[in-house]
C-alpha positions in Angstrom: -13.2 11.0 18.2 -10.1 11.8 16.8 -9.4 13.1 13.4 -9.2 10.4 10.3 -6.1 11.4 9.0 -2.5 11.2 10.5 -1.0 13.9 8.1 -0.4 15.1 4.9 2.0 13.7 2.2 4.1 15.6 -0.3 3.7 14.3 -4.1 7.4 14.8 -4.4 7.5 12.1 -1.2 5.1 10.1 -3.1 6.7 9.7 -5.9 9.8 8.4 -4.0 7.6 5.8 -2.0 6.6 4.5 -5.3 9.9 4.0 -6.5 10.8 1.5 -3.6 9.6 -2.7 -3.5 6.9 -3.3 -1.3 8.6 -5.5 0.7 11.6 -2.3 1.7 8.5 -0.6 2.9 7.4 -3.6 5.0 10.7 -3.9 6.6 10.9 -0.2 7.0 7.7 -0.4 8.7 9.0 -3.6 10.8 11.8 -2.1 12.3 10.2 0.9 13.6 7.8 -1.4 15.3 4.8 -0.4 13.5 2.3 -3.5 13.3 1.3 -5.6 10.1 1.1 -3.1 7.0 0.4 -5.0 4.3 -2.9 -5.9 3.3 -2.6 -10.0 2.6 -6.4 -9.8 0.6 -5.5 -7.7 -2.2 -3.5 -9.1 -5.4 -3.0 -7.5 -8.9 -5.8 -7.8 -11.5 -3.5 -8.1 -14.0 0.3 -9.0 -14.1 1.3 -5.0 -15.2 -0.7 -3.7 -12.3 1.4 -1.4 -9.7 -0.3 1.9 -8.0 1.2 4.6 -5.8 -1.3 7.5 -4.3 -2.9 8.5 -1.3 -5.7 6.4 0.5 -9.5 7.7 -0.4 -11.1 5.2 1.9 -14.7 3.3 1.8 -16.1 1.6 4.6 -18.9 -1.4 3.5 -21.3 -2.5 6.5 -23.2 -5.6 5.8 -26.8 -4.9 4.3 -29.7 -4.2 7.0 -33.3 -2.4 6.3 -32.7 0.7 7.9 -28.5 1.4 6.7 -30.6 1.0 3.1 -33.0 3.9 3.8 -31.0 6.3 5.4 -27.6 5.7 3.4 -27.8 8.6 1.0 -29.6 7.7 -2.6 -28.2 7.6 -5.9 -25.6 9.9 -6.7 -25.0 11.1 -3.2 -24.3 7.6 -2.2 -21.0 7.8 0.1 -19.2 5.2 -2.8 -19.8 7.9 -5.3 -18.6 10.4 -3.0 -15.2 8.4 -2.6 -15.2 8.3 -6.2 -15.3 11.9 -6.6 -11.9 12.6 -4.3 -10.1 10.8 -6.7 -7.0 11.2 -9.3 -3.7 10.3 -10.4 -2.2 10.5 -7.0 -5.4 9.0 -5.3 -5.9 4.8 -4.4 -9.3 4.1 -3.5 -9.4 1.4 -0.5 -12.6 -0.4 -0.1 -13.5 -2.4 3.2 -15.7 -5.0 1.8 -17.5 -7.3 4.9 -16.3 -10.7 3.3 -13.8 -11.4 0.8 -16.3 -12.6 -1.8 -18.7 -9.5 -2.0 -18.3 -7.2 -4.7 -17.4 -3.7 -4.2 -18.2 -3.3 -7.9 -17.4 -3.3 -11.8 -17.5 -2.0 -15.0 -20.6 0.7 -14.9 -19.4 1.8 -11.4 -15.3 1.6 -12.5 -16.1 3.6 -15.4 -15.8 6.7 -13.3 -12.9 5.9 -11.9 -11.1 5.5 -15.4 -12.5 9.2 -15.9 -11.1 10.7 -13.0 -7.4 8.8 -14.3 -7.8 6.7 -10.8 -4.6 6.1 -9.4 -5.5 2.6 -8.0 -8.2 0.4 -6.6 -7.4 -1.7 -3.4 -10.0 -4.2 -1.3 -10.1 -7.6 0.4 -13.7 -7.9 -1.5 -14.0 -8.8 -5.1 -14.8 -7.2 -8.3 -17.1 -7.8 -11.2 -16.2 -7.7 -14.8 -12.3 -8.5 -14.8 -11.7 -7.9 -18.3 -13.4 -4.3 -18.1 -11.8 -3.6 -15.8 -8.3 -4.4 -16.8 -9.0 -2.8 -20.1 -9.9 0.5 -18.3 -6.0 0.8 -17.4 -6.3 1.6 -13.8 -4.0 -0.7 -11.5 -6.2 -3.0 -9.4 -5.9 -5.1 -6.3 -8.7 -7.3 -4.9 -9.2 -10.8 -3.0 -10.0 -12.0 -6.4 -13.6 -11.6 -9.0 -16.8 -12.6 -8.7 -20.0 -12.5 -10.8 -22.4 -11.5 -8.1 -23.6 -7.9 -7.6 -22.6 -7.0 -3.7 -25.7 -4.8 -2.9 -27.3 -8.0 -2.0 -24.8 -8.3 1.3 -23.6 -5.1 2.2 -23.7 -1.5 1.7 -21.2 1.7 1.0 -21.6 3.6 4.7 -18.4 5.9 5.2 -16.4 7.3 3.0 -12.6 8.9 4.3 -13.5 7.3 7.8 -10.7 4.8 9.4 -11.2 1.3 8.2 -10.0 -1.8 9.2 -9.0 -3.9 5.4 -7.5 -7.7 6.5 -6.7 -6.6 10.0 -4.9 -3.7 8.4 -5.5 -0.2 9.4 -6.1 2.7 6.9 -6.3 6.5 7.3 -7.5 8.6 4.6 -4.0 10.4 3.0 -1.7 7.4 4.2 0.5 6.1 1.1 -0.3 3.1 -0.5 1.8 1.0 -2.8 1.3 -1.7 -4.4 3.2 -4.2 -6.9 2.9 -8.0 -7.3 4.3 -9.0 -4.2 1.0 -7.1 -2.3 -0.3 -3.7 -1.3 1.4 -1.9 1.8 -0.1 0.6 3.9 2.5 3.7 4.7 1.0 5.7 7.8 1.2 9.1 7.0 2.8 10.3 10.2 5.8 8.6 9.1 6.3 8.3 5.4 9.2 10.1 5.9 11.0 8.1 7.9 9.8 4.9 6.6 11.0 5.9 2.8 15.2 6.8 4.6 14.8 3.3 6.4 13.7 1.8 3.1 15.2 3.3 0.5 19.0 2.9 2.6 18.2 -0.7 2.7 17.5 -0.7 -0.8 20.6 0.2 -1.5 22.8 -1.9 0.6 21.0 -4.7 -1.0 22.1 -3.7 -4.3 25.7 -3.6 -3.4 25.3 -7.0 -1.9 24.0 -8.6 -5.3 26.8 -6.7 -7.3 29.7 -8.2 -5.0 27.5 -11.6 -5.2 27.6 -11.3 -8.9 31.1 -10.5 -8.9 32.3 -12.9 -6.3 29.5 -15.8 -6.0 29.2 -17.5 -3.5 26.8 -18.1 -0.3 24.9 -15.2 0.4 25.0 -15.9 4.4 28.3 -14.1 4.6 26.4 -10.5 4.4 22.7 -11.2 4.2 19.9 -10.7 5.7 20.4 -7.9 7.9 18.6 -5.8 9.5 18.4 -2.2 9.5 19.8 -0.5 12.3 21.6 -3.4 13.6 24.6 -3.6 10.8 28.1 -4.0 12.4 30.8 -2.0 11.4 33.4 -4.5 12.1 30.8 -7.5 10.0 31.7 -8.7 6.9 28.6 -6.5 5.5 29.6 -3.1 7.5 33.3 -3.7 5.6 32.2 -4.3 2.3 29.7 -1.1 2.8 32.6 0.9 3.8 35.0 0.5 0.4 31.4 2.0 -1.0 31.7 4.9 1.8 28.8 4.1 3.2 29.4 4.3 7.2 27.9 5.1 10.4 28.2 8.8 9.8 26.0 8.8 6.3 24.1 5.9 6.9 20.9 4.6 9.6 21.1 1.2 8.7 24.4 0.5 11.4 24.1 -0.4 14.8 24.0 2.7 16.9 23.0 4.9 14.0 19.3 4.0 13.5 17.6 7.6 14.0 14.0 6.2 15.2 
């Protein structure tokens, strides 16, 4: 088997990851050919919620007999072991087995408002919403329940690959979310990703000031896609009085560097 993680990502990379949109990521992701990223399952508790860290995952198999008696008891339990590996640059991402099991709620959360959790992320549901939003930590789920979850599955694996909504996620890969969704950043190529999206980022911006400027349909320079920009377009000219150009830039036809 090979090892859970793809690689290891700076804070100071972090940090810039979590300054983009979720959907820069995604096309950043898209145009490198990477598959689906974000996880469709998991919306914001609360309007203010938005969460940047590295994946802690937990794997939930559905309950059976024997998982119950040989998953480790009480405090040893691999969900409290996730718990335990995580901080202010941490997400915990949960695997639930259906998206209306609980992966928990306000006892469990508690800790994680201890440890100053960086963010919660599943395609299961959570118990107690108003708890939980009062504990301050961002929170994305498939929505809430009032059902306890021990009743259909159990916590197996913690920091193992998981599959969350057909999406998969390695312990240390970047995960942002905001109220458009939760993306998955692979760790192998955060780096990469955050040039591709954070350049796009910024052409868009100089495409809403001329807009704003000069209105008028926004077909004459948008959408584009990165990599593929003209230099003789309509968008490649206007990105050129901002000296932005094939020499500085990835996002032009020719220049794309993955």
């Amino acid at each position: 088997m090979g090892p859970a993680a793809g690689g290891v990502i700076s804070d100071e990379l972090l940090d810039k990851l979590g300054g983009l949109s979720t959907q820069a990521l995604v096309d950043g992701l898209w145009v490198m050919g990477w598959p689906p990223s974000q996880i469709d399952n998991a919306a914001p508790l609360h309007p203010s919620h938005k969460c940047v860290g590295r994946a802690v995952t937990l794997n939930f198999v559905p309950v059976r007999p024997d998982i119950a008696q040989d998953k480790p008891a009480g405090g040893e339990s691999p969900e409290y072991e996730a718990f335990e590996k995580c901080g202010p640059k941490e997400v915990l991402v949960m695997a639930s087995v259906g998206p209306n099991e609980s992966v928990g709620g306000d006892i469990k959360f508690l800790r994680l408002k201890q440890l100053g959790c960086g963010g919660l992320v599943t395609d299961g549901a959570v118990r107690d919403t108003d708890e939980i939003i009062d504990y301050g930590f961002p929170c994305f789920s498939n929505g809430t329940t009032a059902r306890q979850g021990p009743a259909a599955m159990q916590p197996w694996e913690c920091n193992g690959v998981i599959n969350i909504s057909g999406v998969t996620v390695r312990p240390g890969d970047a995960i942002v979310g905001d109220q458009d969704g939760v993306v998955v950043v692979p760790a192998k190529v955060a780096s990469m990703v955050f040039d591709i999206a954070h350049g796009r980022e910024v052409i868009e911006g100089i495409v809403k000031e001329e807009l704003t400027k000069n209105p008028g349909p926004p077909g004459i320079y948008y959408p584009f896609m990165s990599g593929k920009i003209k230099v003789d377009s309509p968008l490649g000219k206007l990105l050129a009085t901002k000296g932005i150009t094939p020499e500085n830039s990835n996002q032009f036809e020719g220049s794309a560097n993955w």
